[in-house]
C-alpha positions in Angstrom: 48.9 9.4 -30.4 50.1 6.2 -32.5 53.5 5.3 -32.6 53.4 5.8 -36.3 52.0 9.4 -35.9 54.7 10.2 -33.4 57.4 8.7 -35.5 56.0 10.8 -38.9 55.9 14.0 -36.8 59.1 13.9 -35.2 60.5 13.2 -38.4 58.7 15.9 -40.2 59.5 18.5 -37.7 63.3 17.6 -37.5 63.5 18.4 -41.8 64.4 14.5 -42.5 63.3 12.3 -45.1 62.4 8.8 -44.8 66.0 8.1 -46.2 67.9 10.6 -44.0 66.0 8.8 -41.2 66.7 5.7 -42.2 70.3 6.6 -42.5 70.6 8.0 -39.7 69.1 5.7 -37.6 70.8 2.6 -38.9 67.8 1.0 -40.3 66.4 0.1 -43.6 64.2 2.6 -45.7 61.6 -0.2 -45.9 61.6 -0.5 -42.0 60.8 3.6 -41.9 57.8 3.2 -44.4 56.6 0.0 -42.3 57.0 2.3 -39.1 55.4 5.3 -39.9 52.3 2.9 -41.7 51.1 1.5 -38.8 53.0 -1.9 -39.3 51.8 -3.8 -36.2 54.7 -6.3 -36.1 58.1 -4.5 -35.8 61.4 -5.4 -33.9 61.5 -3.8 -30.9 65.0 -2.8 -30.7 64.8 -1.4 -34.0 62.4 0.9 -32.9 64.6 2.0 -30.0 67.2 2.8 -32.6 64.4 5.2 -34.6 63.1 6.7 -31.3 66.8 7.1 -29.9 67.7 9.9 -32.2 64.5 12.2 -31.0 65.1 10.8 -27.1 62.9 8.7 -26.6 62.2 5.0 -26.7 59.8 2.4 -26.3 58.8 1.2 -22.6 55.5 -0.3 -20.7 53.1 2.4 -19.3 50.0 1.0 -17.0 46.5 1.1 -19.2 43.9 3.6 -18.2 41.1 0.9 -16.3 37.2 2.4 -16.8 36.0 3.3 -13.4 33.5 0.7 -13.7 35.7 -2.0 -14.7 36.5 -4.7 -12.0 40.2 -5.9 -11.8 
């Protein structure tokens, strides 16, 4: 699941809007629309602050190699 997906659905389920969200999370409304599109480029600890108030946040997990992939 995108980041975006996640975002929308958490959001979604929760009964927020993209302003309540925004609001809440101490972030612009434009940053919530750029989130929940897909923007690639987005501040990091920004993010944090979205993800904090379902509790969660962003963090480096190991990529799934293909068996027949050499390291």
């Amino acid at each position: 699941m995108t980041l975006s997906k996640f975002i929308k659905e958490k959001r979604k389920s929760t009964g927020l809007t993209q302003p309540e969200l925004a609001e809440k999370a101490g972030v612009g409304l434009r940053f919530i629309r750029d989130l929940e599109q897909g923007k690639e480029s987005l501040r990091l600890d920004k993010v944090n602050q979205v993800l904090k108030l379902f509790g969660f946040k962003v963090g480096a997990i190991p990529l799934i190699k293909d068996e027949n992939e050499k390291s």
